[in-house]
Z-matrix of the N, CA and C atoms (Angstrom, degrees):
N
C 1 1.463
C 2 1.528 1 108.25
N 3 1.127 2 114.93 1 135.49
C 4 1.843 3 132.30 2 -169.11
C 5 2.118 4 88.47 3 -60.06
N 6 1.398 5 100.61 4 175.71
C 7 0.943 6 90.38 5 165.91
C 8 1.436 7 124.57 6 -100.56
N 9 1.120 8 103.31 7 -12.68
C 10 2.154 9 123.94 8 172.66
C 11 1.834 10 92.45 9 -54.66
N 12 0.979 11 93.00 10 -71.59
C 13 1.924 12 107.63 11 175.81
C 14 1.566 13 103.33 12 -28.36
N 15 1.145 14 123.00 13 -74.35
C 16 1.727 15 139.85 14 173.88
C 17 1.519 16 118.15 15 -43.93
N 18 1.490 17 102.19 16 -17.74
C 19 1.523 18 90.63 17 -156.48
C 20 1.847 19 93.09 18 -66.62
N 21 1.833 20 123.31 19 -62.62
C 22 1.115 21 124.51 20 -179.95
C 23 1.567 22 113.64 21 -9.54
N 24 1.430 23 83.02 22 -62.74
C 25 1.667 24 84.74 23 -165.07
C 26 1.316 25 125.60 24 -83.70
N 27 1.667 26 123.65 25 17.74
C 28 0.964 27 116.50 26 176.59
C 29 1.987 28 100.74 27 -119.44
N 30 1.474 29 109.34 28 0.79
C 31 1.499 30 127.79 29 167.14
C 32 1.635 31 107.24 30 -69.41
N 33 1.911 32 105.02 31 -43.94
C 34 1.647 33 93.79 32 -173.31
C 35 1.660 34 109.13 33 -80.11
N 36 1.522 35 123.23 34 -32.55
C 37 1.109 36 118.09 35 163.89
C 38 1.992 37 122.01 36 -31.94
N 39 1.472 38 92.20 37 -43.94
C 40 0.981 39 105.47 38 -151.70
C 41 2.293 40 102.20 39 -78.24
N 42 1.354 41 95.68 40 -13.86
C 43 1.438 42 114.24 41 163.07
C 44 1.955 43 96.91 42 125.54
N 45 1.642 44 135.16 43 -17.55
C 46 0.713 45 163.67 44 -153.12
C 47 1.953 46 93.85 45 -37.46
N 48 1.252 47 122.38 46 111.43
C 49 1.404 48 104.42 47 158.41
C 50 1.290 49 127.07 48 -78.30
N 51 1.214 50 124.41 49 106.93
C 52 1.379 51 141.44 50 158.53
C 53 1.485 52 138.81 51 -54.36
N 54 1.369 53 120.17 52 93.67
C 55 1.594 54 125.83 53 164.12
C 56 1.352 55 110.89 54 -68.20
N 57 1.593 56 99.75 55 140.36
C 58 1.752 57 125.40 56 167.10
C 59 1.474 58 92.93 57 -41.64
N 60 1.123 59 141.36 58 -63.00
C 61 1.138 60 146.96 59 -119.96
C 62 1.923 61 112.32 60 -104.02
N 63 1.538 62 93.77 61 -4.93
C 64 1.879 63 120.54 62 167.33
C 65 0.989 64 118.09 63 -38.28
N 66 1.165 65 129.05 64 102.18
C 67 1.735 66 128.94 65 173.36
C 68 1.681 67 115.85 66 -18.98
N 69 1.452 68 103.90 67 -49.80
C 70 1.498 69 122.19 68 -179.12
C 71 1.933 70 119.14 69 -74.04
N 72 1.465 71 89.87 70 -19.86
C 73 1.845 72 88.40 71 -167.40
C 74 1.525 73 109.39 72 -61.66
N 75 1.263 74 134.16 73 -16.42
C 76 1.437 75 120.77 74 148.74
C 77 1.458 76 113.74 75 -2.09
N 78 1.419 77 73.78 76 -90.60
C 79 2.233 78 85.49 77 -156.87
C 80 0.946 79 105.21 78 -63.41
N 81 1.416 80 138.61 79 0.88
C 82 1.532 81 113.17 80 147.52
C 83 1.499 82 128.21 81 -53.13
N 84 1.693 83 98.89 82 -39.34
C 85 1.694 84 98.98 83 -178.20
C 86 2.048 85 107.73 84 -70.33
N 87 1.806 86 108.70 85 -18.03
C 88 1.164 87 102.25 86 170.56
C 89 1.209 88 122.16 87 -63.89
N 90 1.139 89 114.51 88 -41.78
C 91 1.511 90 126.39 89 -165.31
C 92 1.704 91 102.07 90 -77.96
N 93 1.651 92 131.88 91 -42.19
C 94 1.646 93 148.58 92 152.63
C 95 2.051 94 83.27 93 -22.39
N 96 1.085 95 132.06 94 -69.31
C 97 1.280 96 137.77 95 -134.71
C 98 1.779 97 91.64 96 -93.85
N 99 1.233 98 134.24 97 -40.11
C 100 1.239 99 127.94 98 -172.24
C 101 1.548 100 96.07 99 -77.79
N 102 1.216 101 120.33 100 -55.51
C 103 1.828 102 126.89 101 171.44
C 104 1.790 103 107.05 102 -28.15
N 105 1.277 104 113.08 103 -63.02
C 106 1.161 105 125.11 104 -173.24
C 107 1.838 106 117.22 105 -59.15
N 108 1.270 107 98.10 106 -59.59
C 109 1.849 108 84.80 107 169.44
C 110 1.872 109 111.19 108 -73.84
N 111 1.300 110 128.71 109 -7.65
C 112 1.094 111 108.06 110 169.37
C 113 1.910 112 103.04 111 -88.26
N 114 0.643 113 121.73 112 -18.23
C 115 1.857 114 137.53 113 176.65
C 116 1.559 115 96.03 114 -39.78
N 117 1.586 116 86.02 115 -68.87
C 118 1.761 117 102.28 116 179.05
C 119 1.342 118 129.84 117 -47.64
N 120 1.580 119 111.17 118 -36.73
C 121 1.046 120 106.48 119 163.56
C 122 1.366 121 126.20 120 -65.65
N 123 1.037 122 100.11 121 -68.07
C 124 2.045 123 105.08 122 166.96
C 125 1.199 124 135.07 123 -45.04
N 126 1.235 125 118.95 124 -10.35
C 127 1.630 126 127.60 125 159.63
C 128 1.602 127 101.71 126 -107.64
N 129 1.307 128 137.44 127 26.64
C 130 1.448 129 122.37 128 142.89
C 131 1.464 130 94.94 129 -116.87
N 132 1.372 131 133.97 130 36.50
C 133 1.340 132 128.70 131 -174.80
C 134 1.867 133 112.60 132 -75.62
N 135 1.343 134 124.23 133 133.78
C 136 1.194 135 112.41 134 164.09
C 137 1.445 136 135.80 135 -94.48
N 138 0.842 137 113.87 136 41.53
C 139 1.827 138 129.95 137 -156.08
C 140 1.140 139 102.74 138 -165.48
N 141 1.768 140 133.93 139 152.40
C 142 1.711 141 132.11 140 130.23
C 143 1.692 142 97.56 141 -62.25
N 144 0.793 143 147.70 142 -43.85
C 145 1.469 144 134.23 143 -174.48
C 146 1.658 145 102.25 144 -55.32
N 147 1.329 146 113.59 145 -60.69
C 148 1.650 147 116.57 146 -164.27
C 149 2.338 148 94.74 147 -54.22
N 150 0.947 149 95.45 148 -59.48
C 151 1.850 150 122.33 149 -172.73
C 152 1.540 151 92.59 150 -44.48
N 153 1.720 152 127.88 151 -44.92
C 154 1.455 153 127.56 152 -170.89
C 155 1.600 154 102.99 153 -76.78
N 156 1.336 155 103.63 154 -15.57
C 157 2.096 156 98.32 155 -167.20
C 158 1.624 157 76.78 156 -90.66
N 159 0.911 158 124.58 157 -52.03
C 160 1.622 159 111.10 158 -159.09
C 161 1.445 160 112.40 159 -59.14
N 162 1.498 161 104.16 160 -49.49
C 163 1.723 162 90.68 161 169.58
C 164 1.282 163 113.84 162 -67.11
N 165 1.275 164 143.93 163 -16.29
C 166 1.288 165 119.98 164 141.62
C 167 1.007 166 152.21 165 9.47
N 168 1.498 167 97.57 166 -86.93
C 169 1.293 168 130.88 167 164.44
C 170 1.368 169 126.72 168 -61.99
N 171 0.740 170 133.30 169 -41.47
C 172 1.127 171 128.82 170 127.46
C 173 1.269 172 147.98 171 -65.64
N 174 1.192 173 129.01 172 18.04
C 175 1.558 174 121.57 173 161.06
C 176 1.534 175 82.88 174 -128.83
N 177 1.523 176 125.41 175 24.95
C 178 1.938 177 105.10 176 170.94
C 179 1.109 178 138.19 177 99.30
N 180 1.916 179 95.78 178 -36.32
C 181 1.476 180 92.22 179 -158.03
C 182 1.691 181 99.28 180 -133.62
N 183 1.346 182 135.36 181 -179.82
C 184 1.134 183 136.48 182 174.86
C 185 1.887 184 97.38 183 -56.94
N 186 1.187 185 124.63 184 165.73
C 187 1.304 186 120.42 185 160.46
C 188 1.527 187 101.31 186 -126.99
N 189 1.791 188 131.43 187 127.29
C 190 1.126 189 137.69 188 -152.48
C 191 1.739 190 103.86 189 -61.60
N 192 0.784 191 138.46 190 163.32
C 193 1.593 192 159.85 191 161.43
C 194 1.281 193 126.99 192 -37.50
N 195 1.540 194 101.02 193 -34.50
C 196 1.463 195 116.98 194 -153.85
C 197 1.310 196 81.59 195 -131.19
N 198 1.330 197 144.00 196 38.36
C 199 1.489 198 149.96 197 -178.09
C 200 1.845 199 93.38 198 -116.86
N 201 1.349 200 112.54 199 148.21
C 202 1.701 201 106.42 200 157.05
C 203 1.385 202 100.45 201 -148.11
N 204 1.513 203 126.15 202 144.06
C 205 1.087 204 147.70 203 144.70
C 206 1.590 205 122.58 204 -106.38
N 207 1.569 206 98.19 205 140.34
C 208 1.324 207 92.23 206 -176.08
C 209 1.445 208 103.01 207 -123.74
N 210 1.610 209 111.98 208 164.25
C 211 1.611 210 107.28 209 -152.59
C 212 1.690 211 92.49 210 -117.59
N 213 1.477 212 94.21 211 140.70
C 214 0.937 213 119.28 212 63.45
C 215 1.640 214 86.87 213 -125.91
N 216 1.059 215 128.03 214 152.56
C 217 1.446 216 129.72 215 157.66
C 218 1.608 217 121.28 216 -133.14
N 219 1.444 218 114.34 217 138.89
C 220 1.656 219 130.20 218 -153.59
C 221 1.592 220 100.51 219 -127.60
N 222 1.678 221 102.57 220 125.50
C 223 1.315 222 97.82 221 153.37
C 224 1.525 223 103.25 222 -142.95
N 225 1.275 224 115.80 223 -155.96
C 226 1.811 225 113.30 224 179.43
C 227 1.266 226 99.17 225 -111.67
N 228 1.544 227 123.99 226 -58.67
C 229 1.707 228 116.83 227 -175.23
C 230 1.517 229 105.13 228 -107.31
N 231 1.486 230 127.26 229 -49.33
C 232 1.262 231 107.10 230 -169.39
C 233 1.346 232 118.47 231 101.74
N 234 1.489 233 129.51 232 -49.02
C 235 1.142 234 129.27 233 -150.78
C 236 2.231 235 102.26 234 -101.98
N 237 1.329 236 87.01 235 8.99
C 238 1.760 237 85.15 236 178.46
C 239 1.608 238 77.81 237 -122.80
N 240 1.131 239 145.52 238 69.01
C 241 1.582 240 152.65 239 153.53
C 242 1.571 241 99.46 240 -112.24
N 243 1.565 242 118.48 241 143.91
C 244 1.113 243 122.30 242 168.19
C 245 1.928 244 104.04 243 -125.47
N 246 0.835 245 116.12 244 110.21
C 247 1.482 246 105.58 245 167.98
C 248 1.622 247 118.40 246 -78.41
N 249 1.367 248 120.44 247 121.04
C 250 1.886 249 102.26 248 149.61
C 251 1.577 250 120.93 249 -81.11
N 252 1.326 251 105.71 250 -156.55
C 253 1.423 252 121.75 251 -169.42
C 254 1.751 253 106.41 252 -89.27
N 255 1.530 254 116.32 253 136.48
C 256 1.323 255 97.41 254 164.98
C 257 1.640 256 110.16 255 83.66
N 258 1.509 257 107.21 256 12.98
C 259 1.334 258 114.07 257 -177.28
C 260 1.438 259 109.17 258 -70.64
N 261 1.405 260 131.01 259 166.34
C 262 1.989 261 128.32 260 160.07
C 263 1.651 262 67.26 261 -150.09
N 264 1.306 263 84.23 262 135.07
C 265 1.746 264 100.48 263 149.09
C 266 1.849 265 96.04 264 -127.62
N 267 0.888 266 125.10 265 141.88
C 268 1.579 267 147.47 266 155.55
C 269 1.720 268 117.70 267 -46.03
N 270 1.171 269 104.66 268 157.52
C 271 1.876 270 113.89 269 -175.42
C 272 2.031 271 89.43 270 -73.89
N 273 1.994 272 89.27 271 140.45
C 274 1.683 273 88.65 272 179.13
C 275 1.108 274 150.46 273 91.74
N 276 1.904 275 112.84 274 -15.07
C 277 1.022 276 146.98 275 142.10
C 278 1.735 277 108.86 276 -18.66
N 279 1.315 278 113.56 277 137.40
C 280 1.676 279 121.22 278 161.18
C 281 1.404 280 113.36 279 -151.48
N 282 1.206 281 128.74 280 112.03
C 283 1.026 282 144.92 281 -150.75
C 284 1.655 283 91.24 282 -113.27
N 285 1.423 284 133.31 283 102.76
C 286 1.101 285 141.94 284 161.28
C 287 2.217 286 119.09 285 -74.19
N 288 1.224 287 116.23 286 75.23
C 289 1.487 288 102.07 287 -158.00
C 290 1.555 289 132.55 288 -110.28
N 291 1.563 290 116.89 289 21.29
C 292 0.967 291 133.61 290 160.15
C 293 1.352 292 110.93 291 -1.53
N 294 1.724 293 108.61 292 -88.47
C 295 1.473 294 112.29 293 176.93
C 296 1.134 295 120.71 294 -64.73
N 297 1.388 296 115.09 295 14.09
C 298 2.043 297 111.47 296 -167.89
C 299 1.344 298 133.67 297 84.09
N 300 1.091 299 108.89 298 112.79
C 301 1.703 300 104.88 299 159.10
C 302 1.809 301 119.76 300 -148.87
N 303 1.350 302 94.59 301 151.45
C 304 1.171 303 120.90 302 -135.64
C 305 1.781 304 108.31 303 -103.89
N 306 0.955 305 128.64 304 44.74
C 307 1.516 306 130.81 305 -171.11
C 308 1.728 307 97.46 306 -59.02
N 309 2.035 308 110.53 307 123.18
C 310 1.020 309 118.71 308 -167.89
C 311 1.874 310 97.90 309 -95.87
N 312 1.267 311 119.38 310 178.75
C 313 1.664 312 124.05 311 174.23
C 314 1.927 313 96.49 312 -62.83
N 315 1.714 314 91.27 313 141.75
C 316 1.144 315 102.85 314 148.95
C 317 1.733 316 94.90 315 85.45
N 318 1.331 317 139.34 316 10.42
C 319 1.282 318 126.30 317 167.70
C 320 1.327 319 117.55 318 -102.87
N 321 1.260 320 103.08 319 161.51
C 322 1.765 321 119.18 320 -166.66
C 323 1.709 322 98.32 321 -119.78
N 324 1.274 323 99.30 322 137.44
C 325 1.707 324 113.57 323 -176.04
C 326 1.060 325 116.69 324 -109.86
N 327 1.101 326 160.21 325 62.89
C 328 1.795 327 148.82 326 -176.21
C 329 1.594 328 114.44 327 -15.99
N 330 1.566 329 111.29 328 164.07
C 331 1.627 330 105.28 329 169.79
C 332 1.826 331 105.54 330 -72.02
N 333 1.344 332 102.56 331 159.87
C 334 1.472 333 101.03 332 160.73
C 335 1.524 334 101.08 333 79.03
N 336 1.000 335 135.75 334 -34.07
C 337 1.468 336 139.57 335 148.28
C 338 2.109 337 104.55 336 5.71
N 339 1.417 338 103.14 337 112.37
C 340 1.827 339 96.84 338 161.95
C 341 1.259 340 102.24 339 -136.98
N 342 1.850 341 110.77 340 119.15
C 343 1.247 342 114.09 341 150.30
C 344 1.612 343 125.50 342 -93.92
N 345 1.542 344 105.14 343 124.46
C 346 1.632 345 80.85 344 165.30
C 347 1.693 346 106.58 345 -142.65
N 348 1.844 347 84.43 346 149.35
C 349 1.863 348 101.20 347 177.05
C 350 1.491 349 113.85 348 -70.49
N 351 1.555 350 128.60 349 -9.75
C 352 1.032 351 124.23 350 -176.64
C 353 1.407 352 130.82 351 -137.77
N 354 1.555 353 96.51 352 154.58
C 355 1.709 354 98.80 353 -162.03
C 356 1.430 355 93.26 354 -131.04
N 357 1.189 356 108.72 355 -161.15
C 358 2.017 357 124.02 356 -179.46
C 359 1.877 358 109.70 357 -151.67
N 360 0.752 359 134.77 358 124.11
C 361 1.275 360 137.62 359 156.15
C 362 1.540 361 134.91 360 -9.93
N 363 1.222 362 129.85 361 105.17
C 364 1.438 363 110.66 362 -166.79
C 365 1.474 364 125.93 363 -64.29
N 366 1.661 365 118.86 364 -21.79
C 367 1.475 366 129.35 365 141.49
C 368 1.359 367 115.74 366 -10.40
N 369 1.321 368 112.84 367 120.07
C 370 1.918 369 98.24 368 155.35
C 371 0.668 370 102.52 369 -71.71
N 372 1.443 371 148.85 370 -68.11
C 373 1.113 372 153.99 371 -169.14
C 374 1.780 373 126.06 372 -19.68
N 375 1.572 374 88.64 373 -45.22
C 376 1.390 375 93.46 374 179.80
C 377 2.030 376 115.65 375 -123.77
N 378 1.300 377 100.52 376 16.00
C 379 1.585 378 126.34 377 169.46
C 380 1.316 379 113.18 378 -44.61
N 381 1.264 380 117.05 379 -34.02
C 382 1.883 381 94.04 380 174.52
C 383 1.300 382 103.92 381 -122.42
N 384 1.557 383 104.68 382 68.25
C 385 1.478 384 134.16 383 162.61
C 386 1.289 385 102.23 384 -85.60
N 387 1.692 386 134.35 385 167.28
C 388 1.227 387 115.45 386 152.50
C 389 0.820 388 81.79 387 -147.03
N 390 2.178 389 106.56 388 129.02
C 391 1.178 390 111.70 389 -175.07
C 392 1.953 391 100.28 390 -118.78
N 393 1.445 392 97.11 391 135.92
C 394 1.716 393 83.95 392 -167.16
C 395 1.534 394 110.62 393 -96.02
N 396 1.082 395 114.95 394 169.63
C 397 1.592 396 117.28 395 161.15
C 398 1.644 397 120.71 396 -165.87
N 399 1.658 398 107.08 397 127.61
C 400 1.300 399 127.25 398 -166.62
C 401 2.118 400 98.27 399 -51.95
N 402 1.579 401 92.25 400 134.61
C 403 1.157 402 104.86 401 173.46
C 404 1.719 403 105.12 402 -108.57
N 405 1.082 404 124.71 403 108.81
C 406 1.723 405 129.04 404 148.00
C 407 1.231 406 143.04 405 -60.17
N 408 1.293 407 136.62 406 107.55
C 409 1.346 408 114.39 407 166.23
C 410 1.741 409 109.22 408 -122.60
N 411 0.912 410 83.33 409 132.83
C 412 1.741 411 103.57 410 -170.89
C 413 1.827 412 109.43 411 -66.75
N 414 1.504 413 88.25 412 151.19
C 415 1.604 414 91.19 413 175.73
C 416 1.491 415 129.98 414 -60.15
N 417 1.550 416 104.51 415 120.63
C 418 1.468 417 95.54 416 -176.18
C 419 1.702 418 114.90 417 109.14
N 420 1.166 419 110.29 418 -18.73
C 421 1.762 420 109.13 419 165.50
C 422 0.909 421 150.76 420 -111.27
N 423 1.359 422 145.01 421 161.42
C 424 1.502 423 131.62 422 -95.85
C 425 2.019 424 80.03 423 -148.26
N 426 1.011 425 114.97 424 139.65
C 427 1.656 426 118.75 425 163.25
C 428 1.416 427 87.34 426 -138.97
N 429 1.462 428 86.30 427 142.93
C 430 1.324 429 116.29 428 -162.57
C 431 1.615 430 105.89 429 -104.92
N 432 1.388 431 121.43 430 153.67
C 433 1.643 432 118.94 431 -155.20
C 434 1.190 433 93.84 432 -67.87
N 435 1.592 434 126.56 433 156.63
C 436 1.473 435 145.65 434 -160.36
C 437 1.420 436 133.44 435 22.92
N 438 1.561 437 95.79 436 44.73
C 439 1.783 438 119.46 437 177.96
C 440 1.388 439 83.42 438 -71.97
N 441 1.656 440 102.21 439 168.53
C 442 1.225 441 127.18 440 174.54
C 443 1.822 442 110.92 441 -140.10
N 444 1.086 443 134.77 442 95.17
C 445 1.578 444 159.01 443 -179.96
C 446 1.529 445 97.36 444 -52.42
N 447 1.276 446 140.37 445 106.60
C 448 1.418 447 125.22 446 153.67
C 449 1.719 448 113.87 447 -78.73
N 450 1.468 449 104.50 448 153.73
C 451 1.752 450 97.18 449 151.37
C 452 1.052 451 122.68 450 -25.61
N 453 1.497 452 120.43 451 157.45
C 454 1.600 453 138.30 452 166.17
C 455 1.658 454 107.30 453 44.60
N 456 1.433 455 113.02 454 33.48
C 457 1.816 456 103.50 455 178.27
C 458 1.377 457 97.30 456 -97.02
N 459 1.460 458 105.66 457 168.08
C 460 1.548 459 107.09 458 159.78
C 461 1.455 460 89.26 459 -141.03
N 462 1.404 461 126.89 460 170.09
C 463 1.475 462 133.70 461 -130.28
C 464 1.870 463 79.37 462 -162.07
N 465 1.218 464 110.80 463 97.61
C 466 1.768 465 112.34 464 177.72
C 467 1.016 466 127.76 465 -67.91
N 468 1.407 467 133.07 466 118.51
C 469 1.366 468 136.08 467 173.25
C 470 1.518 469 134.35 468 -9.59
N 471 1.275 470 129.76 469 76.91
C 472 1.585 471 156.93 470 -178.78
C 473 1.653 472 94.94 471 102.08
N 474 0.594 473 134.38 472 68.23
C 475 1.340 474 147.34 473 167.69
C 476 1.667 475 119.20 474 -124.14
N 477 1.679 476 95.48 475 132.64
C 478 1.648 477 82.41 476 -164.34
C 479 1.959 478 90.09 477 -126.19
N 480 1.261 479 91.68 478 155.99
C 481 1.875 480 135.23 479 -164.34
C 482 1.862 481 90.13 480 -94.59
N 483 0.950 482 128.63 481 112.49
C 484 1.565 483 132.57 482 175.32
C 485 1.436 484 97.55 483 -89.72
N 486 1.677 485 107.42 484 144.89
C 487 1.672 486 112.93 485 -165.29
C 488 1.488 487 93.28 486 -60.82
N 489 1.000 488 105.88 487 173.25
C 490 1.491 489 130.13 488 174.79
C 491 1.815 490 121.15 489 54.81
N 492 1.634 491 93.81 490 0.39
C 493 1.844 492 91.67 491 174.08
C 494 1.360 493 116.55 492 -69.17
N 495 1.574 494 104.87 493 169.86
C 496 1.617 495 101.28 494 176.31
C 497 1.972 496 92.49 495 -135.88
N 498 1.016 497 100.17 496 118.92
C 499 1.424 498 121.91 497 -165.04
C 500 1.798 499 108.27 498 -98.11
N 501 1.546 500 99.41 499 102.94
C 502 1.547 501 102.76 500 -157.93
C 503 1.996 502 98.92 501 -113.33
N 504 1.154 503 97.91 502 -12.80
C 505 1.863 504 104.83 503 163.16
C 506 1.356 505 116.10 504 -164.21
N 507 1.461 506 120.87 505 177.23
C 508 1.647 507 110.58 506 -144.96
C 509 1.243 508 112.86 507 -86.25
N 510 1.472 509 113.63 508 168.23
C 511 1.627 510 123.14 509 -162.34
C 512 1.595 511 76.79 510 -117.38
N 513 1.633 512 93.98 511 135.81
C 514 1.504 513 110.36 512 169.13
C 515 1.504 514 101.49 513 -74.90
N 516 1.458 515 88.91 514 169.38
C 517 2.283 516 102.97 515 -177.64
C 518 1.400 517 79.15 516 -68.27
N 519 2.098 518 106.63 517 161.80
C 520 1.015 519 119.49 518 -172.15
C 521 1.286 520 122.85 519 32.28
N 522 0.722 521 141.87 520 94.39
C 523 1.464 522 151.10 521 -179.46
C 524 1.895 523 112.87 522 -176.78
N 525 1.196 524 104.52 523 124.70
C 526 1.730 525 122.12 524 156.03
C 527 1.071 526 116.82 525 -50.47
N 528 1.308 527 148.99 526 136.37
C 529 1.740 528 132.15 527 155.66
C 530 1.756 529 92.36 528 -128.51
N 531 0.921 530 115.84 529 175.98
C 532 1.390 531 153.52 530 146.32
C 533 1.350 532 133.63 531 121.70
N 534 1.461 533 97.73 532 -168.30
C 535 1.910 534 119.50 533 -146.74
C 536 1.110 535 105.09 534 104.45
N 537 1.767 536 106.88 535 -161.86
C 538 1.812 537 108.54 536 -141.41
C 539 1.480 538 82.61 537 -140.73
N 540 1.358 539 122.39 538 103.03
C 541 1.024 540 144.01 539 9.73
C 542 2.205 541 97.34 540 -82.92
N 543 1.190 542 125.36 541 144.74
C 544 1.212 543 103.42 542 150.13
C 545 1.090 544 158.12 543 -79.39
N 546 0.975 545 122.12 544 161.72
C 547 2.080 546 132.20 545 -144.31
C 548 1.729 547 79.42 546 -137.40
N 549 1.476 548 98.40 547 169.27
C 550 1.504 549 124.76 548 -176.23
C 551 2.034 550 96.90 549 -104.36
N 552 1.611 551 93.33 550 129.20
C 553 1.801 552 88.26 551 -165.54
C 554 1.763 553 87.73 552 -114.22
N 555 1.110 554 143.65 553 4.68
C 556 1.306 555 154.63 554 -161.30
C 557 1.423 556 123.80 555 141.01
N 558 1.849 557 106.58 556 151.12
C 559 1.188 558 116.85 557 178.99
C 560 1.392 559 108.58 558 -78.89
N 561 1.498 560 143.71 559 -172.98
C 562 1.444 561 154.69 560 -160.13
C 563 1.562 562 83.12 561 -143.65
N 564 1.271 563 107.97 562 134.53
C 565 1.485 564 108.44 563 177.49
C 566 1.687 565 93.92 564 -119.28
């Protein structure tokens, strides 16, 4: 990718609020369209080996060995995904990652699992803004099947996501959270 092409997407990383109306917001819908036929491939995958090259390829980079995803798994671009070492994400996963997110070594994902970097403005006025924000999850923690990831969270190192929470700011290391919105239900000793 040129670097004119890159710049967008290295503005929402960067926390950048984004209008529809951006000289650059194009190649997002290019990049929406390259995501999508590689998508396809990786959710008819017959292997975690075949399923790990495809996310690959789409998020850029090698994905480690000792990483597993299981399919079907959904995102829109892909290429603001960071994998660590020792990753499992679960069947069903959709990783929305505009603004980024950051899966550290050694975490466990539940099925049904949604993170996303992006939100919109409660303004009409200014509603098809897209404003992004980096999602974290720290080394070592666990989201639990049908969590929900907001923008700008980070998820603290061995700290676990209880199924069905919706996680709207960050969970300290060691720490329990959940419910809707989540609350802290115990420390991790």
């Amino acid at each position: 990718m040129t670097e004119d092409k890159a710049n967008i997407f290295k503005r929402m990383t960067l926390g950048e609020a984004i209008p529809m109306n951006d000289p650059e917001y194009a190649h997002i819908g290019a990049a929406v369209k390259r995501t999508m036929e590689l998508s396809a491939k990786l959710n008819s995958s017959t292997s975690v080996e075949e399923a790990r090259d495809f996310l690959g390829q789409i998020i850029g980079e090698k994905v480690d060995d000792s990483t597993t995803v299981f399919i079907p798994f959904y995102t829109n671009i892909g290429l603001n995904i960071k994998l660590g070492k020792n990753v499992f994400i679960n069947h069903a996963c959709s990783f929305l990652d505009l603004g980024g997110i950051e899966i550290e070594d050694e975490v466990m994902i539940g099925p049904r699992v949604n993170i996303t970097s992006e939100n919109h403005p409660v303004s009409v006025a200014d509603r098809k803004t897209l404003v992004p924000g980096k999602v974290t999850i720290k080394k070592n923690a666990w989201i639990g099947a049908g969590a929900t990831i907001l923008p700008g969270v980070t998820v603290g190192e061995n700290s676990i996501v209880a199924a069905g929470a919706l996680v709207n700011k960050d969970v300290p290391f060691n720490t329990v959270v959940g419910g809707v919105p989540a609350k802290v239900l115990k420390k991790i000793s």
